[in-house]
C-alpha positions as CSV (number, residue, x, y, z in Angstrom):
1,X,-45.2,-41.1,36.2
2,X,-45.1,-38.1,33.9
3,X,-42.0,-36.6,36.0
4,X,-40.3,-39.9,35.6
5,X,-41.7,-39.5,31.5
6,X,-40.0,-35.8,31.3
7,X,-36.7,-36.8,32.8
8,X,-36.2,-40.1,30.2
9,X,-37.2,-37.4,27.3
10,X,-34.5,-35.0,28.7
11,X,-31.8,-37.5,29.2
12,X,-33.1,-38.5,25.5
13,X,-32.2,-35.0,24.2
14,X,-29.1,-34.4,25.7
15,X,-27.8,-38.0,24.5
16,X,-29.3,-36.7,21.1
17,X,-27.4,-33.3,21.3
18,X,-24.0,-35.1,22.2
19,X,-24.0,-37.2,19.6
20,X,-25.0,-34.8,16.8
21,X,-22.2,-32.0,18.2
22,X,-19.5,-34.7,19.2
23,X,-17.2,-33.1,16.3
24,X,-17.3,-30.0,17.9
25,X,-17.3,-31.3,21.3
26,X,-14.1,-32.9,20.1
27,X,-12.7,-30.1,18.6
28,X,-13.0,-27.7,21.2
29,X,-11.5,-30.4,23.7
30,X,-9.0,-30.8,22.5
31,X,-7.4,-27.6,23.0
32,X,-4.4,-25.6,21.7
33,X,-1.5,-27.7,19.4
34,X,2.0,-27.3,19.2
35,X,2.3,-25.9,15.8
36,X,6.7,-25.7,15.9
37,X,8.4,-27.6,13.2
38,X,11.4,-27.8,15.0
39,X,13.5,-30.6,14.6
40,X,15.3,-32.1,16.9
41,X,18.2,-34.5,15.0
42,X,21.5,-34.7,16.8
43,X,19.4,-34.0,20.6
44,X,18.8,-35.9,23.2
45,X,15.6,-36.4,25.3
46,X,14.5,-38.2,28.6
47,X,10.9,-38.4,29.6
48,X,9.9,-40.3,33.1
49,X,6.9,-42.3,32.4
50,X,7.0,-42.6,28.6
51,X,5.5,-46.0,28.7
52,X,2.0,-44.9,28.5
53,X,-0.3,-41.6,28.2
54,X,1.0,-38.6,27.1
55,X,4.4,-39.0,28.3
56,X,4.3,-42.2,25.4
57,X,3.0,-39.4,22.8
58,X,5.8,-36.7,23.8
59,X,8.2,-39.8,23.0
60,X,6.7,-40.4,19.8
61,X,6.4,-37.1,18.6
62,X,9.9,-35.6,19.5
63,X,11.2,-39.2,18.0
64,X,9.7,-38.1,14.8
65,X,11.8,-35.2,14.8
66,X,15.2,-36.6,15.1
67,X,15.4,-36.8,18.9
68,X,17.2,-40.0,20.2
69,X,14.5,-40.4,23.0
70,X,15.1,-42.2,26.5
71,X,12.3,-43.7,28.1
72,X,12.8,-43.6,31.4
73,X,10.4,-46.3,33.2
74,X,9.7,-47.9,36.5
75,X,8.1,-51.4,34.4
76,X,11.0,-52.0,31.4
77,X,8.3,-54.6,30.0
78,X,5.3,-52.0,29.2
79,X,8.5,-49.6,28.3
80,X,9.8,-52.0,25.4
81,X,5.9,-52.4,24.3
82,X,5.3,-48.4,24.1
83,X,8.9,-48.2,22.5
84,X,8.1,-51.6,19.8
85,X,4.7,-49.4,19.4
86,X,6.5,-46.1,18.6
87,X,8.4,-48.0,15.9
88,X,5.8,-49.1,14.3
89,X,4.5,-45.7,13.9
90,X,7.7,-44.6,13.1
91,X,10.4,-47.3,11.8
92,X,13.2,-44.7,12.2
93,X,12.5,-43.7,15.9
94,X,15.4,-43.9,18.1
95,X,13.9,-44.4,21.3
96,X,15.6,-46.9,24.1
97,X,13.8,-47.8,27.3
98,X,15.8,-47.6,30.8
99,X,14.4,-48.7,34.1
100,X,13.4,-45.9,36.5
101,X,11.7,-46.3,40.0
102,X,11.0,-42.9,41.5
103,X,9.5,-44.4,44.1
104,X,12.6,-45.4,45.6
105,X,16.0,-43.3,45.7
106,X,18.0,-45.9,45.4
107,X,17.1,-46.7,41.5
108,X,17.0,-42.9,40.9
109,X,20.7,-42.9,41.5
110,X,21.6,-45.9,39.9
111,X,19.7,-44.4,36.8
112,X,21.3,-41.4,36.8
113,X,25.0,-42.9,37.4
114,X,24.5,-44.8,34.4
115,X,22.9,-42.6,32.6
116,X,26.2,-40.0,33.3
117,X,28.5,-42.8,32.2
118,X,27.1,-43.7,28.9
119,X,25.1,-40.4,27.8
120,X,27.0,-37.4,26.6
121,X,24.1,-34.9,26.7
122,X,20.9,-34.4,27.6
123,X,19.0,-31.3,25.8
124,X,15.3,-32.0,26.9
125,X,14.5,-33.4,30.6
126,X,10.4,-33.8,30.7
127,X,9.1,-35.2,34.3
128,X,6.1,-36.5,33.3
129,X,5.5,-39.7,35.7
130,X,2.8,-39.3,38.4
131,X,0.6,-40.6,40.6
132,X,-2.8,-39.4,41.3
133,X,-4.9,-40.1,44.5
134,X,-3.9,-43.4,45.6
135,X,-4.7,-44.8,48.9
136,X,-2.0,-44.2,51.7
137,X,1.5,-45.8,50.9
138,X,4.8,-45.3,50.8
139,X,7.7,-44.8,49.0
140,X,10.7,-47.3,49.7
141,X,12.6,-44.4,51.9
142,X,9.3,-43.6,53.7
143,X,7.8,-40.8,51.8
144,X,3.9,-40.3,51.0
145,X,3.6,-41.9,47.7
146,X,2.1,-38.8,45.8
147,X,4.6,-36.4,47.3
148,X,7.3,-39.3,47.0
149,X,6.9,-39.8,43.2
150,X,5.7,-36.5,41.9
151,X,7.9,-34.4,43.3
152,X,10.5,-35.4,45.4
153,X,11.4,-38.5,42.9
154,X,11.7,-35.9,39.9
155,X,13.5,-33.3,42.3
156,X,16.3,-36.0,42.9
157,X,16.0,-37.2,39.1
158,X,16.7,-33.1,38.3
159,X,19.5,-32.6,40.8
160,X,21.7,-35.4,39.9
161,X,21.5,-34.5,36.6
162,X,21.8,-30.9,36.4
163,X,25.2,-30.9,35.8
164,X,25.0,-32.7,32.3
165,X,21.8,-30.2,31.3
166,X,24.2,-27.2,32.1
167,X,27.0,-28.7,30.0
168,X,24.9,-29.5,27.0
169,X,23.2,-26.1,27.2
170,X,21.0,-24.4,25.8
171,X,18.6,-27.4,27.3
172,X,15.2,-27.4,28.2
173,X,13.0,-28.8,31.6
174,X,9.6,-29.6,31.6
175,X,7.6,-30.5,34.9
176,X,4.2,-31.6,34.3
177,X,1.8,-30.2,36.8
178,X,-1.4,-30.0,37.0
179,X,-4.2,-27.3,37.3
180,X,-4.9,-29.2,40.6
181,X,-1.9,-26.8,42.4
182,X,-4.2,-24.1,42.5
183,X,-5.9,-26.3,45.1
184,X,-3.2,-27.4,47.1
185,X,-0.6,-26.0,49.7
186,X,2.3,-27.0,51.1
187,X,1.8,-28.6,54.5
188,X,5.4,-28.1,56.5
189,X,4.3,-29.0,59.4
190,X,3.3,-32.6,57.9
191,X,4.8,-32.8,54.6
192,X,4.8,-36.5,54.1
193,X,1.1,-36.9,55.4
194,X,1.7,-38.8,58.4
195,X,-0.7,-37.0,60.7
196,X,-3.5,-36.9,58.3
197,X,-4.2,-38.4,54.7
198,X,-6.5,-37.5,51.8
199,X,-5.8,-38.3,48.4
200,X,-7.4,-35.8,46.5
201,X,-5.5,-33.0,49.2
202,X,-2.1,-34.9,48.8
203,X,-2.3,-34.8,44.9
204,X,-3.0,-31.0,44.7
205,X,0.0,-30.9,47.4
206,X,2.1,-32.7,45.1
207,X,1.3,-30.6,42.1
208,X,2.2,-27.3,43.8
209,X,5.2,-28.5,44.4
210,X,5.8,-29.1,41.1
211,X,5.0,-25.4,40.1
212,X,7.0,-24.4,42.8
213,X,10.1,-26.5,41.9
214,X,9.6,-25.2,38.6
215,X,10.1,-21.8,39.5
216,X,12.8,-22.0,42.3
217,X,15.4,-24.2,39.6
218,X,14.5,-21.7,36.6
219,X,16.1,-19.0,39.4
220,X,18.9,-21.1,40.9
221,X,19.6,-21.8,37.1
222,X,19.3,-18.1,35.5
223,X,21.6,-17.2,33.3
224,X,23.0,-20.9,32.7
225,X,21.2,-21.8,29.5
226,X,18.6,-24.2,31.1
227,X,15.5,-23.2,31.1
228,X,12.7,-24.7,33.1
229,X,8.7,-24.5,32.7
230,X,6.0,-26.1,34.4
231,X,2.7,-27.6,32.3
232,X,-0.9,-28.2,33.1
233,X,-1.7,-31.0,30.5
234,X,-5.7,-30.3,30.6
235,X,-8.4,-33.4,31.6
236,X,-7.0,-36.1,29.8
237,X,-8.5,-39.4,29.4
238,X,-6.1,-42.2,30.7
239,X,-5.3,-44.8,33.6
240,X,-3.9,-41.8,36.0
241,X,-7.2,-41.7,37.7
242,X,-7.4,-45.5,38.5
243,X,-7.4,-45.4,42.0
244,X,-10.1,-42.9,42.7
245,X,-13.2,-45.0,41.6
246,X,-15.3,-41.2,41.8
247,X,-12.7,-39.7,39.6
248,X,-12.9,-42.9,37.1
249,X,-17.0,-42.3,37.0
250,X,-16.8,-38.8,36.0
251,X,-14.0,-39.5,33.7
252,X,-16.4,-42.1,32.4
253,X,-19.5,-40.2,32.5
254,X,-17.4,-37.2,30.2
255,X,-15.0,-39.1,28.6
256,X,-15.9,-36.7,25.5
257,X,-15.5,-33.3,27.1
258,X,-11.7,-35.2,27.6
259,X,-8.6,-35.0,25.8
260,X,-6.9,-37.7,24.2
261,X,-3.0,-38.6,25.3
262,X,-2.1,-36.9,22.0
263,X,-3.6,-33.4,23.0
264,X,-2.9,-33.9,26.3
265,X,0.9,-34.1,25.2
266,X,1.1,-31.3,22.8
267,X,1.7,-28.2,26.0
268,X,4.5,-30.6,26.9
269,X,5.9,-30.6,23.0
270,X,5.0,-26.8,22.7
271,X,7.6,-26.3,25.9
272,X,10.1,-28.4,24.3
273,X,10.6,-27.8,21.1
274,X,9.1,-24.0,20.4
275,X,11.6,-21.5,19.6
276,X,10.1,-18.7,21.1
277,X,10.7,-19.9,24.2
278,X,14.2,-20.4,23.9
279,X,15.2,-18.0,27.0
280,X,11.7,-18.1,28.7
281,X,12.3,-19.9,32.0
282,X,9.8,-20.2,35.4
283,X,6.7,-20.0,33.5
284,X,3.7,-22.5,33.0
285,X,1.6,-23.4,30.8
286,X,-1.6,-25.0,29.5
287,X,-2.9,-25.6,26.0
288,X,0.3,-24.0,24.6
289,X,0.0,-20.6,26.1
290,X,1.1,-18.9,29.6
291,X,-1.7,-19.6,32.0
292,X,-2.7,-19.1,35.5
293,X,-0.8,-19.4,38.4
294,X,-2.0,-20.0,41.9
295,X,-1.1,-17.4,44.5
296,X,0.5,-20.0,46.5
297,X,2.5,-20.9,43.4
298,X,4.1,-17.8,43.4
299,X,5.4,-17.0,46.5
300,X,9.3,-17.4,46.5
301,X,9.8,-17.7,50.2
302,X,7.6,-20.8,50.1
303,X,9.9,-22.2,46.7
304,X,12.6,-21.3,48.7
305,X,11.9,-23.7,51.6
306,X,10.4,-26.5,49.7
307,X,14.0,-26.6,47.7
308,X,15.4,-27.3,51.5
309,X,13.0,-29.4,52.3
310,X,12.8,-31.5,49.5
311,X,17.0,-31.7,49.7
312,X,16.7,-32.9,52.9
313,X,13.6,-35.3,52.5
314,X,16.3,-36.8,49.9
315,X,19.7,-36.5,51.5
């Protein structure tokens, strides 16, 4: 009885300690801001996934700055909501909402062969959509879904519109990764997961190759004027971690030791819009700053084969 007494009194005083230093707890969450003033009037942006989390709070803030900002979408209805919401917040935002499934190859051309027709430039490509840790599915050409839509939808995305980045250099590519590629590795001999599946291993799979794709297109595209960085967003609270019900606990359990969508968006925004990066290419980053990459992020024999891999996974 008095063991069961001393845990309620401890659980007591932690509760009590949380609440009195949630300002802090906050603050320190929340980690590093993009402090640039740059404005972005006369440029244009498209971000995969704008409709909700922090890729709907990179919209919004590079909208504030004069950016003509394309949401790029796989449900157009949610996409009109975020975009109604951004002008709201913002009555001179000039954002537009396009539909975009990069879970099937198909719409990923079509979106980019209209997008070549009626845009002129693009100055800032940010692929932000993801998936994290759903069950076993597929893509509509056959791919693991996490692999499928992380990576290989965004490598396509990239690749067919490369062309229009190079001619309205200097332009700017930011892949959202995650600090999850330091636990992942690319699995040749079973890239699409078809011998064996585990979410959580498949994410962290997905998120290497994000680094790695980072890296290989900043050197395939040195000396062009396009620069490319990849970004760890931190622990942010949204819907990303839906379908892992342990994940949603935790996220739950700590929702204060979380960032919101609007800190979670700002290493994105720093890699956008900061000048000092201007000619800084096949880095990454987290809370605004260079950070840590994985050995197996680094190895340019393994970038090297994904690239082919990934070209052929999508040919």
């Amino acid at each position: 009885m008095m063991v069961l007494v001393l845990i309620v009194a401890g659980l007591g005083v932690v509760a009590l300690l949380m609440v009195l230093f949630a300002p802090h707890i906050r603050k320190y969450s929340a980690g590093g801001a993009c402090m640039s003033m740059t404005r972005l009037d006369g440029k244009t942006v498209l971000i995969t996934g704008a409709n909700t989390g922090i890729g709907k709070e990179t919209a919004l803030d590079l909208a504030i700055r004069g950016a003509r900002v394309i949401m790029a979408c796989r449900d157009v209805e949610k996409g009109e909501a975020a975009a109604a919401s951004i002008r709201r917040i913002y009555s001179k935002a000039n954002v537009e909402v396009r539909e975009l499934d990069l879970a099937d190859t198909s719409s990923i051309r079509a979106f980019a062969q209209r997008f070549l027709r009626e845009v002129n430039h693009l100055h800032i490509l940010i692929n932000n959509a993801g998936v994290m840790m759903c069950p076993y599915m597929k893509t509509k050409d056959g791919f693991e879904m996490q692999l499928g839509v992380n990576h290989l939808g965004h490598f396509l995305l990239t690749y067919l519109l490369i062309g229009l980045l190079k001619r309205s250099a200097p332009a700017r590519i930011v892949v959202v990764s995650s600090l999850a590629h330091n636990f992942g590795w690319i699995r040749f001999h079973d890239l699409l997961s078809q011998g064996s599946y585990n979410s959580g291993l498949a994410y962290c799979q997905s998120k290497l190759a994000n680094v790695l794709f980072a890296r290989e297109l900043a050197r395939r595209l040195k000396g062009s004027s396009v620069t490319v960085n990849s970004v760890h967003p931190g622990s942010v609270c949204s819907d990303l971690v839906r379908h892992s019900t342990i994940m949603s606990l935790l996220f739950s359990l700590f929702s204060l030791f979380l960032k919101s969508p609007r800190d979670g968006a700002q290493t994105s925004i720093y890699c956008a819009v900061a000048e000092e990066l201007h000619s800084l290419t096949g880095k990454h980053f987290s809370d605004c700053a260079p950070a840590f990459v994985a050995p197996q992020g680094r190895k340019e024999e393994t970038a090297k084969k994904l690239w082919d891999a990934s070209r052929l996974e999508d040919s």
